[in-house]
Backbone as CSV, one residue per row, in Angstrom:
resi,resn,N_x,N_y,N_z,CA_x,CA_y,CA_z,C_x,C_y,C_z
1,UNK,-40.227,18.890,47.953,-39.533,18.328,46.804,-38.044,18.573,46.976
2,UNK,-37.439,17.834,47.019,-35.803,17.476,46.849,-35.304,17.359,45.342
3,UNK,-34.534,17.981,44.918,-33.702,17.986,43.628,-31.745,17.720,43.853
4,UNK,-31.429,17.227,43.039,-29.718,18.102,43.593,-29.440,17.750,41.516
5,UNK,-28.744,19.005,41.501,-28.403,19.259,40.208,-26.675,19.712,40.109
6,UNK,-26.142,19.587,39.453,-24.960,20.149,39.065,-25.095,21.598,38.793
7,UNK,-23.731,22.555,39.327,-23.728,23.687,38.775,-22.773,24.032,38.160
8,UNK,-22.480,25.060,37.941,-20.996,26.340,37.969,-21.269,27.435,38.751
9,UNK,-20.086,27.887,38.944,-20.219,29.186,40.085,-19.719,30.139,39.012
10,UNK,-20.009,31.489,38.580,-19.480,32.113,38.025,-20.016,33.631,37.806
11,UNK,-19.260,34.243,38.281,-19.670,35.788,38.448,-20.711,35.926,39.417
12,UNK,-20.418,35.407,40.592,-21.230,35.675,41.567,-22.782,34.778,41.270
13,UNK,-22.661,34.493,40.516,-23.983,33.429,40.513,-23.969,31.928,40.417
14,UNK,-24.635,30.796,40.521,-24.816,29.475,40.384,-25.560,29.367,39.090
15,UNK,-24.913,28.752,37.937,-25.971,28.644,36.845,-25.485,26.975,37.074
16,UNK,-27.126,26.290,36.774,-27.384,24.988,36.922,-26.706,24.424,35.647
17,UNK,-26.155,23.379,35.624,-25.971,22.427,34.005,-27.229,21.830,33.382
18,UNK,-28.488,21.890,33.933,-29.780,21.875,33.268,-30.944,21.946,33.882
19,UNK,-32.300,22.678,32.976,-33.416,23.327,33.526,-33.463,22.947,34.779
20,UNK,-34.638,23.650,35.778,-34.828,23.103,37.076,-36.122,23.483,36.898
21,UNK,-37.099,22.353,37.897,-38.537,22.709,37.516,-39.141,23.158,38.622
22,UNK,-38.682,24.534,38.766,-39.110,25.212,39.757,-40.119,27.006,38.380
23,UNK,-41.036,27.520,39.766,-41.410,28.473,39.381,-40.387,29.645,39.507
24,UNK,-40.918,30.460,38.620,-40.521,32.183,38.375,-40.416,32.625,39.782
25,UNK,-39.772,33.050,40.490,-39.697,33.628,41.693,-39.617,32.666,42.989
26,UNK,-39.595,31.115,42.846,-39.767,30.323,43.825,-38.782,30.495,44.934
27,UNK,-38.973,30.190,46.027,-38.010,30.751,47.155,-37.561,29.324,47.545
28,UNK,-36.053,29.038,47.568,-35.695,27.192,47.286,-34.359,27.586,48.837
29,UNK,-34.001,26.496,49.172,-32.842,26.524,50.020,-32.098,25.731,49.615
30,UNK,-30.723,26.215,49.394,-29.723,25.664,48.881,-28.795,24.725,50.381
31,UNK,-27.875,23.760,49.846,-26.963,23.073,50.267,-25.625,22.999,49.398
32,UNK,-24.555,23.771,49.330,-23.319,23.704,48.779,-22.528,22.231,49.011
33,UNK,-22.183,21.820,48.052,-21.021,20.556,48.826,-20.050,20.991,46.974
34,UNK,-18.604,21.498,47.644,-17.963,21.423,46.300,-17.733,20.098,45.776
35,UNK,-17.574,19.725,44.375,-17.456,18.415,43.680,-15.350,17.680,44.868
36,UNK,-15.856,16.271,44.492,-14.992,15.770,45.524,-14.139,15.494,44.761
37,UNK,-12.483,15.768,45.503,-11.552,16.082,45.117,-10.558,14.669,46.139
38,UNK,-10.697,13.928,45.521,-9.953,12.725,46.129,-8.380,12.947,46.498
39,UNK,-8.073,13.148,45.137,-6.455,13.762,45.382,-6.289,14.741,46.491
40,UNK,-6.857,15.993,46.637,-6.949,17.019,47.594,-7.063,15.946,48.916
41,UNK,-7.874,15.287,48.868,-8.603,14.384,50.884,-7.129,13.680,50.918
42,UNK,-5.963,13.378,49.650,-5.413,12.107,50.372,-4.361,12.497,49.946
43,UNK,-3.752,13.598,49.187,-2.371,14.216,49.406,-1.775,14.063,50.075
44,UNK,-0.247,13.271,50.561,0.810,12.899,51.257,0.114,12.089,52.591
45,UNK,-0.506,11.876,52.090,-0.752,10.367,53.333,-0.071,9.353,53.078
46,UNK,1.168,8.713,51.936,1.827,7.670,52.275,3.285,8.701,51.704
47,UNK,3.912,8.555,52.233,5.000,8.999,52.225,5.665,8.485,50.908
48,UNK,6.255,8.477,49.963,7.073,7.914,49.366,8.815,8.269,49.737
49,UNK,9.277,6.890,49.661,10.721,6.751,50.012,11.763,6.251,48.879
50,UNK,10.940,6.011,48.235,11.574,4.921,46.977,12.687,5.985,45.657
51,UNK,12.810,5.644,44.738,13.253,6.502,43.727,12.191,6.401,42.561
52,UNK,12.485,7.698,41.838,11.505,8.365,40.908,10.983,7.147,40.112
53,UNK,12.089,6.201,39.363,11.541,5.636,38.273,10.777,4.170,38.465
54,UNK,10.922,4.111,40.005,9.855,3.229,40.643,8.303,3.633,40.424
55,UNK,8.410,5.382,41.350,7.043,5.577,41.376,6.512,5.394,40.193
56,UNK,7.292,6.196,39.313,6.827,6.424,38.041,6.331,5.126,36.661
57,UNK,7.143,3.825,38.073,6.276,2.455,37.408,4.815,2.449,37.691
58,UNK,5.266,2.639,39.462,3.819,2.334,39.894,2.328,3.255,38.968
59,UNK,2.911,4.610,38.905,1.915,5.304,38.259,1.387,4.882,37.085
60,UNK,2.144,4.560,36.067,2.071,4.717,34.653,1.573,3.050,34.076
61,UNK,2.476,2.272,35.255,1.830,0.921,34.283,0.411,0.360,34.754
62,UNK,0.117,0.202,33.487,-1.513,-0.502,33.466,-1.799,-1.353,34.138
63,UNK,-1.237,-2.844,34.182,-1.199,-3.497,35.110,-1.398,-3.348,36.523
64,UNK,-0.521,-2.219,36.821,-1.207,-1.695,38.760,-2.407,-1.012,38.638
65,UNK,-3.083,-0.699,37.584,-4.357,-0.146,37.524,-5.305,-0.778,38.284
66,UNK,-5.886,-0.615,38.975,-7.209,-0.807,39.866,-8.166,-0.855,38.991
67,UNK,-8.892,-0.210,38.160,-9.894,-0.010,37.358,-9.832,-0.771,36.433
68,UNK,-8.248,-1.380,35.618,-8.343,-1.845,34.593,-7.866,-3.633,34.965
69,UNK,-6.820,-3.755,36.389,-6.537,-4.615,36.479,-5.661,-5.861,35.343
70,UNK,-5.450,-7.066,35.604,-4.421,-7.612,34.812,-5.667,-8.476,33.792
């Protein structure tokens, strides 16, 4: 049986974000993958050259939104 559940790490332990339907004492093998951090993978991969209140178009207006589009 294969599961993958969400956790937290905290005080030295993994507590799940909900039940797991395993037994009292079951002996399970774990696989870690920390949650993905897009910003972290793609930090300064395009250089910016421009001035602040450009970027700060590109960032802020809706319109360049990808998700929300025109």
């Amino acid at each position: 049986m294969a599961i993958t559940v969400e956790a937290t790490y905290e005080n030295g332990l993994l507590r799940p974000l909900q039940p797991l339907a395993l037994k009292e004492h079951q002996q399970v093998r774990l696989t870690i993958e920390a949650e993905d951090d897009p910003v972290g993978r793609t930090y300064g991969l395009i250089r910016w050259s421009g001035d602040l209140e450009t970027l700060d178009r590109f960032v802020m207006d809706p319109e360049l939104d990808p998700q929300e589009g025109p």
